[in-house]
LOSE-691216 format. One record per residue (C-alpha): x, y, z; residue in three letters. Coordinates in Angstrom, 2 decimals, always signed. Each point is the difference from the previous one (the first is absolute). Example, Ala and Ser with C-alpha at 12.3 -4.5 7.8 and 13.67 -1.06 7.14 Angstrom:
2
- +12.30, -4.50, +7.80, ALA
- +1.37, +3.44, -0.66, SER
//
This chain:
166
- +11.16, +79.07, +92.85, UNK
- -0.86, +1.61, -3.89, UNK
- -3.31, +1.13, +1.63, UNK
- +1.40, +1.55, +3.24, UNK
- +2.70, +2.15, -2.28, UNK
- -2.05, +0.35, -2.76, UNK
- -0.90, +3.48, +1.23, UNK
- +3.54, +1.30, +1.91, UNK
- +2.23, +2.23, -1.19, UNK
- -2.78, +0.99, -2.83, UNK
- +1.92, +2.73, -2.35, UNK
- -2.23, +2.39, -1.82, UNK
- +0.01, -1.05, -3.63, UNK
- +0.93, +3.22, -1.37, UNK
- +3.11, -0.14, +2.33, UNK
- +3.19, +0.54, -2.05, UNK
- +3.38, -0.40, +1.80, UNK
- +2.58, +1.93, -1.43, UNK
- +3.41, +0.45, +0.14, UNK
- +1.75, +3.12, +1.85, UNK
- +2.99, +1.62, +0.27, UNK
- +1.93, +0.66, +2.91, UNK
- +3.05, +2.61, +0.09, UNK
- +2.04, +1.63, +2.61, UNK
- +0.03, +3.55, +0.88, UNK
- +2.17, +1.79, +1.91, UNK
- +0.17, -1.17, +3.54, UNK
- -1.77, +1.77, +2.71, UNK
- +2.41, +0.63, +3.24, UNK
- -2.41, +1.29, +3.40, UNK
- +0.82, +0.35, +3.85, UNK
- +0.82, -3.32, +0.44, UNK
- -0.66, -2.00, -3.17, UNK
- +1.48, -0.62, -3.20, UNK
- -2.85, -1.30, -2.90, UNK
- +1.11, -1.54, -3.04, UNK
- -3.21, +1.59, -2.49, UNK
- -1.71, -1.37, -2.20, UNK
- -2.47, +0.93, -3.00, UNK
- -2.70, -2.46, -1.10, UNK
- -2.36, +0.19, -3.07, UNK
- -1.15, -1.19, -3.14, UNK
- +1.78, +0.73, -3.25, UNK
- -0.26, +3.01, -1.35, UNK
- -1.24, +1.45, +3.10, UNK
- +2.97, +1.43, +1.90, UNK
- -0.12, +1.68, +3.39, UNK
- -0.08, +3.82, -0.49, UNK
- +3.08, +1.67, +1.83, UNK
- -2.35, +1.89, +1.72, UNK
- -2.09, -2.87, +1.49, UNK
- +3.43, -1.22, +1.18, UNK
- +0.95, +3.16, +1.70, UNK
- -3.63, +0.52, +1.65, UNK
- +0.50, -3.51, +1.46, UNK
- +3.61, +0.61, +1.22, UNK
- -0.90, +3.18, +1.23, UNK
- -2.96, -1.75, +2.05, UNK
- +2.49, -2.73, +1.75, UNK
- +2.20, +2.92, +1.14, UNK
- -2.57, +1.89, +1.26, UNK
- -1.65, -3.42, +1.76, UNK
- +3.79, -0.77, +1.06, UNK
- +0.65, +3.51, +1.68, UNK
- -3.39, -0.04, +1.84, UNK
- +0.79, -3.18, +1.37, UNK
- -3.13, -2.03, -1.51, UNK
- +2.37, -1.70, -1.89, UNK
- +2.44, -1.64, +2.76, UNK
- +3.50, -1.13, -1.36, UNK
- +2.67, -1.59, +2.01, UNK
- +3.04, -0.08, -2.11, UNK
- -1.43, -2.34, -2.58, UNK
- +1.01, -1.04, -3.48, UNK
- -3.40, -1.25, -2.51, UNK
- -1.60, +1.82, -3.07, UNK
- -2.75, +1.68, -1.20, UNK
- -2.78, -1.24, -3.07, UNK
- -1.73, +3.03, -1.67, UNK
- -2.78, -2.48, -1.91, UNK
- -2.53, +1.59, -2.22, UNK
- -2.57, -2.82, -0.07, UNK
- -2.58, +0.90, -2.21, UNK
- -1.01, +3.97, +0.19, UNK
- +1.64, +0.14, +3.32, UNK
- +3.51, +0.17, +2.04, UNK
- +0.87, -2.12, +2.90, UNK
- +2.50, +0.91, +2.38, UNK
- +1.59, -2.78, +1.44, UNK
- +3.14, +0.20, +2.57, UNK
- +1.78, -3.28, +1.80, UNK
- +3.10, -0.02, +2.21, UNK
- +1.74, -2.75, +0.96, UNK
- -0.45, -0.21, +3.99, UNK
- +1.33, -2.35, +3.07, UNK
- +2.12, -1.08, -2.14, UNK
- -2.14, -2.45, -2.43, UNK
- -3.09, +1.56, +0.14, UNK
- -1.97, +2.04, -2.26, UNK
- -1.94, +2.82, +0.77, UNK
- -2.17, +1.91, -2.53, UNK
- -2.77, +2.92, -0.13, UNK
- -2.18, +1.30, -2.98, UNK
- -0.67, +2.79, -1.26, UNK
- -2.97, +0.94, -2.55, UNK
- -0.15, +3.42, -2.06, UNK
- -3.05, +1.65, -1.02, UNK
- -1.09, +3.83, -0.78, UNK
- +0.93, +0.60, +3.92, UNK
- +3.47, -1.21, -0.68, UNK
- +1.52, -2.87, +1.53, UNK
- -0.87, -1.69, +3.38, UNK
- -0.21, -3.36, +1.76, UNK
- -1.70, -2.31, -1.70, UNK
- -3.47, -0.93, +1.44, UNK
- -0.18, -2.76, +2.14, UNK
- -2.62, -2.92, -0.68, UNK
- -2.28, -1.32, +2.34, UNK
- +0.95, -4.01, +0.92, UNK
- +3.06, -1.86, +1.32, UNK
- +1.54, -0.15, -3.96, UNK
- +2.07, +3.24, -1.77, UNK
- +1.18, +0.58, -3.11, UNK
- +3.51, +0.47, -0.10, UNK
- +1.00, -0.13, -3.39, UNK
- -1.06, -1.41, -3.35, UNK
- +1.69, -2.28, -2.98, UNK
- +2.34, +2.28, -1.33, UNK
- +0.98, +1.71, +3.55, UNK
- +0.68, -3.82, +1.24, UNK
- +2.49, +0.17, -2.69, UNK
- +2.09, +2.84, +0.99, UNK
- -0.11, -1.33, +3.73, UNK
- +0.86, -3.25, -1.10, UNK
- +3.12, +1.77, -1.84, UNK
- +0.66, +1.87, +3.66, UNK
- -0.23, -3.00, +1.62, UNK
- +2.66, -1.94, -1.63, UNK
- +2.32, +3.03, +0.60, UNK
- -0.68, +0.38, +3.18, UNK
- +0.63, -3.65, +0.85, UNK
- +3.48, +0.34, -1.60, UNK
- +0.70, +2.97, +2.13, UNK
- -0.61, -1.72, +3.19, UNK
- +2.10, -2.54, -1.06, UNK
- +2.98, +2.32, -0.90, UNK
- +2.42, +1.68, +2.11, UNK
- -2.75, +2.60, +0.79, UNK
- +2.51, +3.05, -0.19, UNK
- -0.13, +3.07, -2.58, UNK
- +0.69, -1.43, -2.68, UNK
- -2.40, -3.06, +0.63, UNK
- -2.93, +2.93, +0.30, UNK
- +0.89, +1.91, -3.19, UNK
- -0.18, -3.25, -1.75, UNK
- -3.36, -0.59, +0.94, UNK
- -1.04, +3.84, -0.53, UNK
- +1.63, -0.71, -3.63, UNK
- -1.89, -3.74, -0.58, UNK
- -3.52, +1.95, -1.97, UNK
- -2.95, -1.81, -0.81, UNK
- -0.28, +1.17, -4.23, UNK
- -1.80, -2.00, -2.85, UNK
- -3.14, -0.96, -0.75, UNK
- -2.66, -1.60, +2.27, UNK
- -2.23, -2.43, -0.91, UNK
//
């Protein structure tokens, strides 16, 4: 068994994990969708407003032209600078239990769709994202088992993901 994992999961040496923070912006309300948002990045290293605004900006625009397909959904949004770059990442909670997420890179063209990888695995999302959904998760369970009215909903828009990741 030592021999067969001896060389799995194999973790550059000069790999340091580090913690991040994670804090809530303003939500972003588009045709058909409410998202929860959420900045991600090391300390010290805060998303500029006008990184923010570029990316909001984009999911309206994707939202209007119908590229980005909404049908009355609640979820969030993670703006994640991992390393020199931003992800984009959006989820909505869908058929009822289900979630349903695209990505988003940026780069000196702005943003657009992340580029899809050859082979029957994706990435989705990484250590510290996992955290945030985890976070979403939890409140999403406890709003399907509420009453499911308007007040049920606002709680769940109000439950943010903040703190540090590890």
């Amino acid at each position: 068994m030592t021999e067969t994992i001896a060389r799995l999961a194999d973790i550059p040496s000069d790999y340091v994990h580090t913690e991040k923070s994670i804090v809530p912006a303003d939500d972003l309300a588009l045709p058909g969708a409410h998202l929860k948002w959420y900045d991600i990045y090391l300390a010290g290293r805060e998303t500029p407003d006008e990184i923010r605004e570029q990316a909001r900006k984009f999911l309206s625009a994707e939202a209007e032209a119908g590229r980005l397909e909404f049908r009355d959904e609640l979820g969030y949004a993670m703006l994640h600078l991992d390393g020199e770059g931003y992800f984009l990442l959006v989820v909505v909670w869908r058929n009822t239990n289900e979630m349903w997420q695209t990505l988003y890179g940026l780069d000196d063209n702005g943003f657009h769709p992340y580029p899809p990888k050859e082979g029957a695995l994706k990435p989705t999302q990484n250590i510290f994202e996992l955290d945030c959904t985890a976070h979403e998760r939890r409140a999403w369970s406890r709003f399907l088992t509420s009453p499911r009215d308007e007040a049920a909903k606002q709680a769940y828009i109000d439950d943010k993901c903040t703190g540090i990741l590890v």
